[in-house]
KEKEDO-220218 format. One record per residue: residue in one letter; chain; x, y, z of N, C-alpha, C, O in turn. Coordinates in steps of 0.02 Angstrom, whole numbers, plus 50000, padded with zeros to 5 digits. Atoms other than C-alpha are relative to their C-alpha. Example, Ala and Ser with C-alpha at 12.3 -4.5 7.8 and 13.67 -1.06 7.14 Angstrom:
BEGIN
[pt "A" "A" [50045 49941 50000] [50615 49775 50390] [50045 50060 50000] [50097 50059 50033]]
[pt "S" "A" [49958 49941 49997] [50684 49947 50357] [49961 50055 50037] [49986 50110 50045]]
***
This chain:
BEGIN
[pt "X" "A" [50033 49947 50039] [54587 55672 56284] [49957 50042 50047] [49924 50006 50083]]
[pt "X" "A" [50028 49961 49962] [54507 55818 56379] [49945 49999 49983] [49936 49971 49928]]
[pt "X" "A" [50046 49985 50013] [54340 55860 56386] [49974 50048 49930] [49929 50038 49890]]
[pt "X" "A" [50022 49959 50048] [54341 56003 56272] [50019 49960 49921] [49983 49969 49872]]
[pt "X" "A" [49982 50041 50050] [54440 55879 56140] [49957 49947 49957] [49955 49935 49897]]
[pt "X" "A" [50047 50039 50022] [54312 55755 56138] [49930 50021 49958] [49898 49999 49910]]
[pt "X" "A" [50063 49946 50038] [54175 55892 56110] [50015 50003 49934] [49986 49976 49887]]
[pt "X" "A" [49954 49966 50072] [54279 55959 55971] [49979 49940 49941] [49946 49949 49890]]
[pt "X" "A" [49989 50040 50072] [54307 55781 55869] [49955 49979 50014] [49964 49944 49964]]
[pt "X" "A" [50055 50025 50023] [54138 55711 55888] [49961 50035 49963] [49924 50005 49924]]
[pt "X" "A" [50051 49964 50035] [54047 55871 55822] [50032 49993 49948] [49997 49974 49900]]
[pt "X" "A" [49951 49993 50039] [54187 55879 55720] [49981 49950 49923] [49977 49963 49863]]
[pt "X" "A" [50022 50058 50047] [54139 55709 55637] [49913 50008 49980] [49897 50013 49921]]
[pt "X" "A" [50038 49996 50022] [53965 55722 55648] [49972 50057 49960] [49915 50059 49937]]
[pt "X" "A" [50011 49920 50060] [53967 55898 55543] [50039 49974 49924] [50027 49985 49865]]
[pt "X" "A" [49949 50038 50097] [54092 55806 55395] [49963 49930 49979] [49980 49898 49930]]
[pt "X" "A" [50021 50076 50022] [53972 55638 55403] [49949 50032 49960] [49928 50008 49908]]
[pt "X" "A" [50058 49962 50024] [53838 55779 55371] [49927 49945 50053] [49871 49924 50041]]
[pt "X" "A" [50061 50017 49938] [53734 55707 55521] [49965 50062 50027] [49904 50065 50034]]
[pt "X" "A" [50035 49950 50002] [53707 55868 55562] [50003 50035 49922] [50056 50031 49892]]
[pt "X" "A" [50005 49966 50069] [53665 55961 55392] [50025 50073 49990] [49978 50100 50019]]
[pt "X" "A" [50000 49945 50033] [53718 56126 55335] [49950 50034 49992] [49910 50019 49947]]
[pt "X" "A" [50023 49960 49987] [53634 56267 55393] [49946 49978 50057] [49899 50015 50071]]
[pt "X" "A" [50016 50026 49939] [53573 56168 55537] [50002 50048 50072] [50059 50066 50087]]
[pt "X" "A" [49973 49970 49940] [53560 56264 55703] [50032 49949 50042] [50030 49888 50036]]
[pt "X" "A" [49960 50029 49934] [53662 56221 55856] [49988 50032 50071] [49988 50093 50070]]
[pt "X" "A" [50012 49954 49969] [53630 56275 56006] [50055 49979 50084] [50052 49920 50101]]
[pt "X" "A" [49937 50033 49928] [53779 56256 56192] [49949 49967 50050] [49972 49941 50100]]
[pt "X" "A" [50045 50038 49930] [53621 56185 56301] [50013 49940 49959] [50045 49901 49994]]
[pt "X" "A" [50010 50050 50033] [53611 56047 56158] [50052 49959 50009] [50053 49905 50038]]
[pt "X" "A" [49934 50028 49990] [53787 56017 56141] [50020 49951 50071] [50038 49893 50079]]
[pt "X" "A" [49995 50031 49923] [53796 56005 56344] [49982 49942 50004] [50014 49898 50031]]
[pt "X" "A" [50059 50055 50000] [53673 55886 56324] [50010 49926 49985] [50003 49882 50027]]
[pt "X" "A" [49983 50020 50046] [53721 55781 56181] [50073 49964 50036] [50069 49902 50035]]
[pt "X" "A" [49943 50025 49992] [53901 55739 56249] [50021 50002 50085] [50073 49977 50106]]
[pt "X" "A" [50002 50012 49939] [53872 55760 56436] [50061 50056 50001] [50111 50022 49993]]
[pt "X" "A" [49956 49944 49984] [53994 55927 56459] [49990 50041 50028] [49932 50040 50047]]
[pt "X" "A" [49999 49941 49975] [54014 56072 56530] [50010 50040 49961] [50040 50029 49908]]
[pt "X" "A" [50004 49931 50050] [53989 56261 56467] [50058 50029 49972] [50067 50062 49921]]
[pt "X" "A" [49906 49967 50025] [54174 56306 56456] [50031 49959 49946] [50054 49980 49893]]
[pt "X" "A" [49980 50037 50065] [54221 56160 56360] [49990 49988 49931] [50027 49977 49883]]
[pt "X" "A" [50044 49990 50058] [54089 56166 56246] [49996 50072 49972] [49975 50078 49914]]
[pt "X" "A" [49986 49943 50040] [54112 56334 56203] [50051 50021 49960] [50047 50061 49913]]
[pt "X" "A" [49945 50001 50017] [54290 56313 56178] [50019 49960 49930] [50048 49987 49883]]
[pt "X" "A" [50021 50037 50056] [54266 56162 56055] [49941 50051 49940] [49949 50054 49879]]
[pt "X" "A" [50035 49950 50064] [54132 56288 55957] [50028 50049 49972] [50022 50066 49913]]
[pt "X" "A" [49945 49955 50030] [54261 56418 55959] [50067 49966 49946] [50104 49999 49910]]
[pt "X" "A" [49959 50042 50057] [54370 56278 55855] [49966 49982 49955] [49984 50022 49911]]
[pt "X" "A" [50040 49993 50040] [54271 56245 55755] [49958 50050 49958] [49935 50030 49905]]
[pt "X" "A" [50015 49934 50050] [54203 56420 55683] [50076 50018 49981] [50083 50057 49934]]
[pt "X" "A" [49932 49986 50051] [54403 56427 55645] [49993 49962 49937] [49987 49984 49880]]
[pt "X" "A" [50027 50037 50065] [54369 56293 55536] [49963 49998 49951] [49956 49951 49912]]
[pt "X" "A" [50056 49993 50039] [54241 56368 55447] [49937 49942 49992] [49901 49939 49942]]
[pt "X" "A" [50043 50049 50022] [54131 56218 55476] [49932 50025 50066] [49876 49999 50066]]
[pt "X" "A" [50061 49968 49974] [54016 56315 55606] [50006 50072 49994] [50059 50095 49974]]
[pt "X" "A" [50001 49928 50003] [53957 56512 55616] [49957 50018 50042] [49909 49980 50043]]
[pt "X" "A" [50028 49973 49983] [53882 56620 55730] [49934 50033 49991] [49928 50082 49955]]
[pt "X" "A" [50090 49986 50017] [53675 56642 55738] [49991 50034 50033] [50040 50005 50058]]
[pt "X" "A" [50025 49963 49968] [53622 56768 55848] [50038 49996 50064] [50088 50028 50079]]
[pt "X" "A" [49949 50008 49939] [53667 56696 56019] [50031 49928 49999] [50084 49913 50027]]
[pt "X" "A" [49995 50086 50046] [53661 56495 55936] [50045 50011 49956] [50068 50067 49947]]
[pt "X" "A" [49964 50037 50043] [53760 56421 55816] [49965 49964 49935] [49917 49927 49940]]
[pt "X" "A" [50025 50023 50074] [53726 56376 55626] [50051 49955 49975] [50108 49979 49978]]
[pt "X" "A" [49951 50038 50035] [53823 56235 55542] [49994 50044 49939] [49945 50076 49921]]
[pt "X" "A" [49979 49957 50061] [53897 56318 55392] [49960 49971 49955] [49941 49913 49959]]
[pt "X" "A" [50036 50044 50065] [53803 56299 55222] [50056 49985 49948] [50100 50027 49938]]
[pt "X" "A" [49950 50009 50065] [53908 56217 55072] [50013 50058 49945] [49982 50062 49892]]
[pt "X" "A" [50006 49943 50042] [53955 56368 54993] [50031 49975 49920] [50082 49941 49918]]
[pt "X" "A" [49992 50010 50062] [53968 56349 54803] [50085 50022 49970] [50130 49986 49949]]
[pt "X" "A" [49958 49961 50009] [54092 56485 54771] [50074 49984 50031] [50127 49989 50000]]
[pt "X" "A" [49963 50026 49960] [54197 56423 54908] [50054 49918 49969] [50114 49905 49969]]
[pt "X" "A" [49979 50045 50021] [54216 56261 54836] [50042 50015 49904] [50060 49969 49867]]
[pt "X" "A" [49982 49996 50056] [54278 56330 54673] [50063 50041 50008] [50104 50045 49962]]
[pt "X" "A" [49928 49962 49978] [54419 56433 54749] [50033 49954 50025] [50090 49950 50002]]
[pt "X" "A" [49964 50045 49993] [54464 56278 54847] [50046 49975 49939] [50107 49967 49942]]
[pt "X" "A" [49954 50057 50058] [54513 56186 54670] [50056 50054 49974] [50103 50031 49941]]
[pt "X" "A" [49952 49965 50029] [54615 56339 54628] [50052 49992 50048] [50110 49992 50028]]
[pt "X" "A" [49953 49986 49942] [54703 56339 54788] [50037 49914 49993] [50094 49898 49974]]
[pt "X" "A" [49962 50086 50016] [54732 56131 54784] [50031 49996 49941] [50083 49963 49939]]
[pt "X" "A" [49952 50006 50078] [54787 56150 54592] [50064 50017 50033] [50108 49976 50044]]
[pt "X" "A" [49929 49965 49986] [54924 56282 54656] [50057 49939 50055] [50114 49925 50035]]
[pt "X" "A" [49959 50025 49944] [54998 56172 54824] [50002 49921 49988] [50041 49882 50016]]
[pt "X" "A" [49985 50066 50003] [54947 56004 54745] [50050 49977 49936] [50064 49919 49922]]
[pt "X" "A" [49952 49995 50079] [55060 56027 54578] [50071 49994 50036] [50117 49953 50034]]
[pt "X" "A" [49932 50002 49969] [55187 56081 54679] [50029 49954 50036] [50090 49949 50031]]
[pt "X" "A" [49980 50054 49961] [55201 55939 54795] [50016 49934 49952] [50054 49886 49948]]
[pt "X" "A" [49978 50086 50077] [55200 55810 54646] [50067 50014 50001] [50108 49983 50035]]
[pt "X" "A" [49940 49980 50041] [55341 55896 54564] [50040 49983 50024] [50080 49949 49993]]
[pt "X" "A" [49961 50024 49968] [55432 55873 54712] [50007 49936 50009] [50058 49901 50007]]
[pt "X" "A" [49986 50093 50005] [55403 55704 54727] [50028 49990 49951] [50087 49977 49961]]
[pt "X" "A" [49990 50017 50063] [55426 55676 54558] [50078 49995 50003] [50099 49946 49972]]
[pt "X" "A" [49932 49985 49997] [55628 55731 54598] [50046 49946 50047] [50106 49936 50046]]
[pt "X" "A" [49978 50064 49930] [55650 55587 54749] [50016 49971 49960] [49989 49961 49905]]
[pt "X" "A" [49943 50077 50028] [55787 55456 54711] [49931 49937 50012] [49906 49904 49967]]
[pt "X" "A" [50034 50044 49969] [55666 55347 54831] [49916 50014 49990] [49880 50038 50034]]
[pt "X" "A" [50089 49979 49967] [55471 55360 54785] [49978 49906 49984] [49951 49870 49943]]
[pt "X" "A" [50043 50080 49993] [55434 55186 54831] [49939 49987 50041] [49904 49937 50049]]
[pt "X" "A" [50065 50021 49958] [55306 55233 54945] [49940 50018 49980] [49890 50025 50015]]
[pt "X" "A" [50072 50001 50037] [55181 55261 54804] [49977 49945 50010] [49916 49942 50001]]
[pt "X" "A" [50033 50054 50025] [55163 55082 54810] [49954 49975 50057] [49925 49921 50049]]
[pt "X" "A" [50028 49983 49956] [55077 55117 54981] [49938 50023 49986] [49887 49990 49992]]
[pt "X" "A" [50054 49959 50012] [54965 55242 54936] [49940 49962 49942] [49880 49971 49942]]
[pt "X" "A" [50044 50022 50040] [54909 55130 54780] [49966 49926 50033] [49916 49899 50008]]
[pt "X" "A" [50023 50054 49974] [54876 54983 54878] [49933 50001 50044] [49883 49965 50050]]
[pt "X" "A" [50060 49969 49970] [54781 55095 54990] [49911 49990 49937] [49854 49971 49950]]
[pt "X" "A" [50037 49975 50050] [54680 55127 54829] [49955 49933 50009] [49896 49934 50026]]
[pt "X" "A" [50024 50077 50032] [54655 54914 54790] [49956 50002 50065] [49897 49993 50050]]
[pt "X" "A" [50053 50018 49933] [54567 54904 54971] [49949 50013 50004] [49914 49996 50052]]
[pt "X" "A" [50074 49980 49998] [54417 54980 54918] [49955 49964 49923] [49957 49977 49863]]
[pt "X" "A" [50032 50035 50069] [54303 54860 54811] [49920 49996 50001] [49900 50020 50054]]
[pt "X" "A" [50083 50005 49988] [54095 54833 54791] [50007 49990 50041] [49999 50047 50062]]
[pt "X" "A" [50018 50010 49935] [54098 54771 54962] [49997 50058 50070] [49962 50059 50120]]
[pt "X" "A" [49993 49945 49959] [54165 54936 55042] [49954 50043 50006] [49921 50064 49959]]
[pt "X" "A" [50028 49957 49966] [54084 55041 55147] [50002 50076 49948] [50055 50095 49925]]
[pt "X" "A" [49993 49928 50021] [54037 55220 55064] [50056 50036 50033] [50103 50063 50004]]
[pt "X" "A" [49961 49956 49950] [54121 55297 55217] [50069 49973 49994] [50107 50021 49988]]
[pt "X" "A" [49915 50019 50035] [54302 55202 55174] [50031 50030 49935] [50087 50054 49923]]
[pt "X" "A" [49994 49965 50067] [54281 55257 55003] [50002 50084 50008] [50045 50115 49976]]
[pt "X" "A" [49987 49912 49969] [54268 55452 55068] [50072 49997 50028] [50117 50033 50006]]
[pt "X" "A" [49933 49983 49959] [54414 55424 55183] [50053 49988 49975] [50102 50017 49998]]
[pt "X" "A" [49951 50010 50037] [54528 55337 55046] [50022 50050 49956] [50078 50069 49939]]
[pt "X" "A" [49969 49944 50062] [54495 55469 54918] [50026 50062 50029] [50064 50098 49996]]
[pt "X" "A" [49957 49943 49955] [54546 55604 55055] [50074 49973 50013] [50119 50015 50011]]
[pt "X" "A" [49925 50005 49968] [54705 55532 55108] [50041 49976 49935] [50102 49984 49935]]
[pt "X" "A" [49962 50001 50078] [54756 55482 54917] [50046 50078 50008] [50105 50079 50024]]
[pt "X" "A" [49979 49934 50016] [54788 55679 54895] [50042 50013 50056] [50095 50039 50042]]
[pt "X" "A" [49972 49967 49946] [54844 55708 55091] [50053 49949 49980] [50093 49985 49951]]
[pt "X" "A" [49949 50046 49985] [54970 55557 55083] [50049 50007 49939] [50110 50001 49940]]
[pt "X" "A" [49954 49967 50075] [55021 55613 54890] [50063 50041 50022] [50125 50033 50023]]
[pt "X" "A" [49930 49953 49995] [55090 55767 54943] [50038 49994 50097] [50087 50018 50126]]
[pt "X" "A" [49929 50030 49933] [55164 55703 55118] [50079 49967 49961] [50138 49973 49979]]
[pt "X" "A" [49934 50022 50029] [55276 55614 54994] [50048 50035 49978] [50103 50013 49959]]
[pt "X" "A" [49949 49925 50036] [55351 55794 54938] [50060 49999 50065] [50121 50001 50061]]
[pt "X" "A" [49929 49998 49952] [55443 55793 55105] [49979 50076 50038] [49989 50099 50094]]
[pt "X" "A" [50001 49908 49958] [55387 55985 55126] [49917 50004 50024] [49862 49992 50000]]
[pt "X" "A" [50065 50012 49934] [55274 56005 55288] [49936 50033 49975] [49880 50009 49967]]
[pt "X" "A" [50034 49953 50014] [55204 56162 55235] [49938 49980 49922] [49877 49978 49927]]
[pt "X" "A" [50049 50039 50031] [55120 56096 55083] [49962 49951 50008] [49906 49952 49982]]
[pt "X" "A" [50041 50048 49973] [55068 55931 55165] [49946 50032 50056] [49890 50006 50051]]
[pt "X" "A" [50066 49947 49964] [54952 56052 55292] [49964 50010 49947] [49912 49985 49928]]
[pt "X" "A" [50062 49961 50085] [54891 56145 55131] [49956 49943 49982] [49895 49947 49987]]
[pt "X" "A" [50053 50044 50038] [54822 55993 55055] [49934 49990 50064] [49878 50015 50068]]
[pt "X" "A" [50027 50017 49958] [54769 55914 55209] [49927 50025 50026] [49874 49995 50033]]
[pt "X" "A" [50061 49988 49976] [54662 56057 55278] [49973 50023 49938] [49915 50035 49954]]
[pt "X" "A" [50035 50014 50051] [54606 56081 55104] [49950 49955 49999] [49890 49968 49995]]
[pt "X" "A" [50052 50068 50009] [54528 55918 55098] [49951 49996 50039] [49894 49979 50025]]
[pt "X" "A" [50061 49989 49938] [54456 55950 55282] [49932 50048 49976] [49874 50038 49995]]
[pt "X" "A" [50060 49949 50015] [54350 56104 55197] [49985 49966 49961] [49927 49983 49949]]
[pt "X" "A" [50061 50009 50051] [54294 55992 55055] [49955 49943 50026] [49906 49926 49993]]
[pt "X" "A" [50032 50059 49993] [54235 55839 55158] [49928 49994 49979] [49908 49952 49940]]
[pt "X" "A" [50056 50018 49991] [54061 55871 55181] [49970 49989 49910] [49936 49943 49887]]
[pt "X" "A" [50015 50014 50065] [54041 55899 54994] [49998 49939 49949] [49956 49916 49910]]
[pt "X" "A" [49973 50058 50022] [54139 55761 54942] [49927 49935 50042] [49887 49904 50007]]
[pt "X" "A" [50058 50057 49967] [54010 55637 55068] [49924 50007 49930] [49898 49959 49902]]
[pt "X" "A" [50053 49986 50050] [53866 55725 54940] [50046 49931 49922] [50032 49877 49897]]
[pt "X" "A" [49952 50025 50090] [53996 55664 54768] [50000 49917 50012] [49971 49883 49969]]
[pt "X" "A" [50008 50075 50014] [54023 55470 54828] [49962 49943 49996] [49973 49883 50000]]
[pt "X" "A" [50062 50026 50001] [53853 55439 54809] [49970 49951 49912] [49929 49906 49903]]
[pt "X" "A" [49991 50022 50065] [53884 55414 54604] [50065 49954 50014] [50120 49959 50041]]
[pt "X" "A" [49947 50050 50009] [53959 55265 54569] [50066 49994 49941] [50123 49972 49941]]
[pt "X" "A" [49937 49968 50052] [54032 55332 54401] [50046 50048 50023] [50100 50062 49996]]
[pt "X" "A" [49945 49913 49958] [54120 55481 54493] [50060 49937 50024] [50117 49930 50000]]
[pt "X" "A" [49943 50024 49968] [54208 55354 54599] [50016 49959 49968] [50071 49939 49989]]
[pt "X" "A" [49943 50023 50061] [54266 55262 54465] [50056 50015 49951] [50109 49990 49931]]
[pt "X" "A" [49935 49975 50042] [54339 55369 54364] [50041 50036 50037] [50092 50046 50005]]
[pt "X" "A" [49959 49983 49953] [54423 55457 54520] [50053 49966 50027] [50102 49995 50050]]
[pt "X" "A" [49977 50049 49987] [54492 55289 54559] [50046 49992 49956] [50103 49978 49976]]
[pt "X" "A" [49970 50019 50066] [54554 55269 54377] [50058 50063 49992] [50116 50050 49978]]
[pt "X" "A" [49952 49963 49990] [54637 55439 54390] [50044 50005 50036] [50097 50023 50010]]
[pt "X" "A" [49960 50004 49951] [54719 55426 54554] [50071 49932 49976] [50132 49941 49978]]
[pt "X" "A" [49932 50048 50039] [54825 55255 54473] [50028 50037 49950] [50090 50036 49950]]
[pt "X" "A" [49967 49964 50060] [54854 55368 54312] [50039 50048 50043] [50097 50029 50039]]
[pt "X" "A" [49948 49965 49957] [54941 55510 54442] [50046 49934 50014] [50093 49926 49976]]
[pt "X" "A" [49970 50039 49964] [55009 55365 54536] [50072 49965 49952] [50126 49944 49974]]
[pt "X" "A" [49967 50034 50038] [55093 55299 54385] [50054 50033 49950] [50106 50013 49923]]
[pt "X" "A" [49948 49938 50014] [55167 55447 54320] [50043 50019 50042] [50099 50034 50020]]
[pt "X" "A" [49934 49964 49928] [55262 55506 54502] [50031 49910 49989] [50090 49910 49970]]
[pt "X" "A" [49963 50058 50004] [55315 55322 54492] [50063 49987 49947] [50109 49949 49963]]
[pt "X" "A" [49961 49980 50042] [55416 55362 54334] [50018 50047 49997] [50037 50066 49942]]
[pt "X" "A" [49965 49940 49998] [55474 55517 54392] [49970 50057 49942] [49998 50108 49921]]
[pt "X" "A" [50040 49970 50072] [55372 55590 54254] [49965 50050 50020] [49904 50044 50027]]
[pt "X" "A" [50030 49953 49955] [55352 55774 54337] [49924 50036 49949] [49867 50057 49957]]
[pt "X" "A" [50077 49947 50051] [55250 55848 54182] [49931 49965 50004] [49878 49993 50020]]
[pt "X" "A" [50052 50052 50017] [55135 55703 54154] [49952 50012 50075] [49895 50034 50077]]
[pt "X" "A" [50036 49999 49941] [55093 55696 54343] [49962 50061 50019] [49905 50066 50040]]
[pt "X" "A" [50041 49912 49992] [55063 55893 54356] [49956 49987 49966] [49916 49955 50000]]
[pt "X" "A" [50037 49998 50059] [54959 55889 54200] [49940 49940 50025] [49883 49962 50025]]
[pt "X" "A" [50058 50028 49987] [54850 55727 54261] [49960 50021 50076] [49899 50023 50087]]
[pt "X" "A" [50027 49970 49934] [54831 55790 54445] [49958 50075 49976] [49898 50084 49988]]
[pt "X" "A" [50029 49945 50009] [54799 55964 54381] [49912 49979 49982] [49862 49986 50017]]
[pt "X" "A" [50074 50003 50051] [54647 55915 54251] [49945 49940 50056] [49884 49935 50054]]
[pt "X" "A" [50059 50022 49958] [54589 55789 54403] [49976 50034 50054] [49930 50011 50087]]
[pt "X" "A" [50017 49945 49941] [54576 55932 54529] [49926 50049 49959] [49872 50063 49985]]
[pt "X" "A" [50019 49956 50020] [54504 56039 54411] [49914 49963 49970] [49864 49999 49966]]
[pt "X" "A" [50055 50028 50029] [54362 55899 54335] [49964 49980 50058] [49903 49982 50049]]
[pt "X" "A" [50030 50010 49960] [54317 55847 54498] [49950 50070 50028] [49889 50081 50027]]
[pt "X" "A" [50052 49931 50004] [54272 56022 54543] [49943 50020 49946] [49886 50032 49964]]
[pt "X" "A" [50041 49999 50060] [54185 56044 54393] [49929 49963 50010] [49876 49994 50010]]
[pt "X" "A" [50049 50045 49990] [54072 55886 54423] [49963 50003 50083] [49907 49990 50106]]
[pt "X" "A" [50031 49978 49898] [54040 55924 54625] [49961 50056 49988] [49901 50060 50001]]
[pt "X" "A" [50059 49915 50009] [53984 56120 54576] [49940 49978 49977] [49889 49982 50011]]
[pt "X" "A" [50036 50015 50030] [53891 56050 54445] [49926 49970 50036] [49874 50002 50048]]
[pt "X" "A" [50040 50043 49951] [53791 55920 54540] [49979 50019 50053] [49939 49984 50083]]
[pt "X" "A" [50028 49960 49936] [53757 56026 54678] [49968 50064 49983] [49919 50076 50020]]
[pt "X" "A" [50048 49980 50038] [53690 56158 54576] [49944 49950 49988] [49909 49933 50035]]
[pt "X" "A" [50044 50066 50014] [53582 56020 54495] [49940 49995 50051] [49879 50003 50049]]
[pt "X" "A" [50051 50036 49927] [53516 55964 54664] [50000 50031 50046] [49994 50000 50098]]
[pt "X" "A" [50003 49949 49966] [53520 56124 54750] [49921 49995 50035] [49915 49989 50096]]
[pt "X" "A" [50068 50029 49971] [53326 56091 54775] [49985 49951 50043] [49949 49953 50092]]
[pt "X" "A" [50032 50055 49977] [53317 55932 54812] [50029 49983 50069] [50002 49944 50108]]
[pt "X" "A" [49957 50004 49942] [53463 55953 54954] [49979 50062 50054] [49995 50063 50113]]
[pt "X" "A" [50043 49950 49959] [53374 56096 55027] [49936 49982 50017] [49914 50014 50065]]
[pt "X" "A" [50044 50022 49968] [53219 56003 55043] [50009 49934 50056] [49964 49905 50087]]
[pt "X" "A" [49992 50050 49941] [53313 55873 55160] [50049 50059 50037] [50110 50051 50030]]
[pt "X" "A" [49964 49945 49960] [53380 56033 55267] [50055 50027 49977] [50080 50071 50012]]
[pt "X" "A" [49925 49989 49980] [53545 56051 55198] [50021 50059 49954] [50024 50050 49893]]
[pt "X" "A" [49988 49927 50040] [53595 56251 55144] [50053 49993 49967] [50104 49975 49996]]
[pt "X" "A" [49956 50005 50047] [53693 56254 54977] [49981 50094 49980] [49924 50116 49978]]
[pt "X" "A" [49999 49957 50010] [53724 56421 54938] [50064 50020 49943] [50121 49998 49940]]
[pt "X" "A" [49956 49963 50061] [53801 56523 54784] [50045 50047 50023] [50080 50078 49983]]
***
């Protein structure tokens, strides 16, 4: 892994763990600093990262992006559209035996698990869903979908009811593409894309205060 690579996926992680916070400055002496690099690399890694929308340009510094509200509510329109579609397709496979993968994935997370497993299961539920469509181009869509909602999502698995009934939905999808059952599956994926959003806006409204008095910019 190169220098600039390593830069890249450590900030990378520590901006989606929300170690650094949203609307956080950044600054390339820090960075240097922080990961022992050089100026070229580290600039290069910041320039990947403002593609990603997960940093932005401050003056001559760097701002971690704030959780934009708005943002997150166009996401669920955009995941409705590319995650419907990828069911459906599944839904049409002679062979979808490798739901029983993805749900097993699911059983591995119990009271004992780590928060941070529980984040990374309920992301790769949706990315590994529509990998099962077969079509690339939608498996990206979700994927970096999911990448723009992480940090939010780290805020959401903090309720223990959320991740229950997310849990409970993901087997109800799971059990529908398992019976080939394209409507059912659209129809429960849809209304869980769409309720999750619902309950994340919500809750972040809500605690718009109280997440701005531990640094972290939520914005409308």
């Amino acid at each position: 892994m190169s220098q600039m690579q390593n830069v890249e996926k450590q900030l990378r992680e520590m901006i989606l763990g929300l170690e650094i916070g949203p609307g956080e400055r950044l600054t390339e002496r820090w960075v240097e600093s922080r990961f022992g690099a050089s100026r070229t690399p580290v600039r290069a890694a910041l320039l990947r990262l403002e593609t990603e929308g997960l940093i932005c340009r401050d003056g001559r510094g760097w701002t971690v992006s704030p959780i934009n509200l708005a943002e997150l509510e166009q996401i669920a329109v955009y995941r409705e559209a590319v995650e419907v579609a990828a069911v459906r397709l599944t839904c049409t496979l002679q062979d979808r035996t490798a739901v029983e993968i993805i749900e097993a994935m699911l059983d591995s997370c119990d009271d004992k698990t780590p928060r941070e497993e529980w984040h990374r299961v309920g992301r790769d539920f949706h990315i590994e869903l529509a990998r099962l469509s077969g079509n690339e181009f939608l498996f990206r869509a979700v994927r970096d979908a999911m990448t723009r909602l992480s940090r939010a999502r780290w805020l959401e698995v903090r309720d223990e009811a959320a991740l229950g009934r997310a849990w409970a939905e993901h087997h109800a999808i799971l059990s529908a593409v398992r019976a080939g059952d394209a409507d059912t599956a659209a129809r429960l994926l849809s209304a869980h894309i769409i309720g999750s959003r619902d309950r994340l806006v919500t809750s972040l409204r809500n605690d718009r205060r109280g997440l701005r008095a531990r640094g972290f910019a939520v914005v409308a």
